[in-house]
Each structure stands twice: as C-alpha cells, then as structure tokens.
C-alpha positions in Angstrom: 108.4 109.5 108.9 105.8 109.9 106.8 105.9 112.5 104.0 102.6 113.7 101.5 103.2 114.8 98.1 100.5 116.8 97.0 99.9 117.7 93.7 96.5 120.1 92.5 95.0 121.4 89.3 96.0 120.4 85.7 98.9 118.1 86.7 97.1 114.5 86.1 97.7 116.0 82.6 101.3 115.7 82.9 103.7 114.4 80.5 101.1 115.7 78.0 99.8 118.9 78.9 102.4 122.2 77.6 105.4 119.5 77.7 107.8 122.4 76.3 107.3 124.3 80.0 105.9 120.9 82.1 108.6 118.4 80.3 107.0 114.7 79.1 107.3 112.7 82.8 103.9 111.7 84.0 102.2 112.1 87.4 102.6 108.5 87.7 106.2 108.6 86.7 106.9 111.5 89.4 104.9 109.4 92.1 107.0 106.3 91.7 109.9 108.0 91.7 108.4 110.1 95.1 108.0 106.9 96.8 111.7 105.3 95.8 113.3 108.2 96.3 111.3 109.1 99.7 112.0 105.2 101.0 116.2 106.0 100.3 115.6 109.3 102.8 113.7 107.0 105.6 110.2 108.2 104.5 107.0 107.0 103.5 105.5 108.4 101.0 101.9 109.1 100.4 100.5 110.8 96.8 97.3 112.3 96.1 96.3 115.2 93.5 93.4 116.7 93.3 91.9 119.7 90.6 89.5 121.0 93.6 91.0 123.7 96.1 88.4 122.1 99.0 89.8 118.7 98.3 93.6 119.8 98.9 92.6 121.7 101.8 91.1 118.1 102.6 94.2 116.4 102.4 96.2 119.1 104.2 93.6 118.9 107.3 93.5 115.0 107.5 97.8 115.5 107.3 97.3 117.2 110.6 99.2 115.3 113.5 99.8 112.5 111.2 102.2 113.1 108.6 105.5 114.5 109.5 106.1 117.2 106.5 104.5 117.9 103.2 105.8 118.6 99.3 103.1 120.9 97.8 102.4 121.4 94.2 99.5 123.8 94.5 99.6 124.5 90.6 97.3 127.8 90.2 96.4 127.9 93.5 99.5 128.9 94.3 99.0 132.5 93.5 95.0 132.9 94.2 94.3 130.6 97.3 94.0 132.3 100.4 92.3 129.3 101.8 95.3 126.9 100.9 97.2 129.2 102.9 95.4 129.3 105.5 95.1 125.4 105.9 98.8 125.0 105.5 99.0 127.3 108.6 96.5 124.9 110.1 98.4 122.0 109.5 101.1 123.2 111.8 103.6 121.0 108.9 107.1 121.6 107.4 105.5 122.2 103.6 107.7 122.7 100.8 106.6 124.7 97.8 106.8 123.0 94.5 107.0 124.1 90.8 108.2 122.5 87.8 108.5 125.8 86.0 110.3 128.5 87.2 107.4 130.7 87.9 109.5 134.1 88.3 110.5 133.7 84.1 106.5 133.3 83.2 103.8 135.5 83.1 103.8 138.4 85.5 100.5 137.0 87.6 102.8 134.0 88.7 105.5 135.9 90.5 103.5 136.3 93.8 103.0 133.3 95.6 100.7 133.4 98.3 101.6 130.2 100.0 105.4 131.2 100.3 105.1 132.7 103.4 103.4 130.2 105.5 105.9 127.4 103.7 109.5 126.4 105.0 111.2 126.9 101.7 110.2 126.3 97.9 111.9 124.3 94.7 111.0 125.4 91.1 112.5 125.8 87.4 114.1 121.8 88.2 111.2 119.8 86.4 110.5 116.4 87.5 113.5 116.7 89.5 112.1 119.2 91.4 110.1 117.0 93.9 113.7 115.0 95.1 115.2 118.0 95.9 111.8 118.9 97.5 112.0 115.3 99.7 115.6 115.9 100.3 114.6 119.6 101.8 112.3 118.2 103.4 114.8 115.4 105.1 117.3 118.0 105.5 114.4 120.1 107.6 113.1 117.6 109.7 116.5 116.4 110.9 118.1 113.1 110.9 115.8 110.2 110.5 115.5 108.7 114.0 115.2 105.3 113.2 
C-alpha cells in the first residue's frame, strides 16, 4: 500500500522555525522516519511539502486512484482552505489530519478546522511523533495489510 505524507506552509522551516511550539526535528528528520516507520506497517511512503495551497491540491489530485490513504499536514490551510477541502473530497482517500501543536490550546482562529470534516480522523499536540501515530491510524483504517 502506498501511503503520502503531505506536509504545506512554513514546515520546510522545521526544527528551526518557533521550536518551543514546533520542537527542533526537521522535515527531513520526520520524512525518514515516515518512510521507516511506514515500511514496518507494509507501506510505502511517498513525501512532498509544499508552501502553495494549488500545489497541495496538486498532490492530493495526482493521489487520486493511486495512493491508498493520505497523512495531511495542511499547516494554515487547515483553518482557511475551502479548496483543500474540497480536493480531499475529490480524492475519494482515507486522509488523516495532522498537527504538531495542539491547535485547540493556541490562538482562538486555530480551533476550527475546516478539513476535519471531510478527514477520517486527526492527530495533534504529539510533535514529531505525531505522524507514526498518523501512519498507524492510517494502518489501523485501511485494515490489515494484504500482502
């Protein structure tokens, strides 16, 4: 099965950008440890990030028939994208919300997601750690592997 983690704005900046909320691991860390962790659940993992809301929507279109379920960190987006939505929909795939923070202890503009509804569950306030327990949802969603 194959599996995309997709990342969007401000987190190429990891490990460096608000570490006291975002922690110190970098995208690169959190990718590697994607694809190990993805491998020990039967999946293959694919990465991309992207700061444009078009280029995500990209990524979720192209998933389309060809990946089996997707871990989204939509960043920002999360809370002002109708058109992410709306391509998740599109997409007709298992996503799992992702945020490192817990977004429901932060500012109150960050307490409505608007992809939440259209997602099969959501991880946050876990940090880097977040995304296994994003792949594992994802494993424990999509049923045993069949292999």
């Amino acid at each position: 099965m194959k599996i995309l983690v997709l990342n969007g704005p401000n987190l190429n900046l990891l490990g460096t950008r608000e570490p006291a909320i975002y922690g110190h691991t970098t995208l690169a860390d959190i990718e590697a440890d994607c694809i190990a962790h993805g491998q020990s659940l039967g999946f293959e993992v694919t990465c991309a990030q992207s700061n444009h809301e078009g280029a995500l929507i990209d990524h979720l279109h192209a998933a389309r028939g060809v990946i089996s379920g997707v871990v989204l960190n939509a960043g920002a987006y999360t809370h002002t994208s109708v058109a992410l939505r709306d391509a998740i929909t599109a997409s007709e795939l298992p996503v799992v919300e992702l945020h490192l923070s817990n977004t429901h202890a932060r500012e109150s503009f960050r307490h409505v997601s608007l992809i939440a509804p259209v997602c099969v569950g959501g991880i946050q306030g876990f940090g880097a750690r977040g995304y296994r327990l994003a792949l594992q949802a994802l494993r424990f969603h999509l049923g045993p592997d069949p292999a």
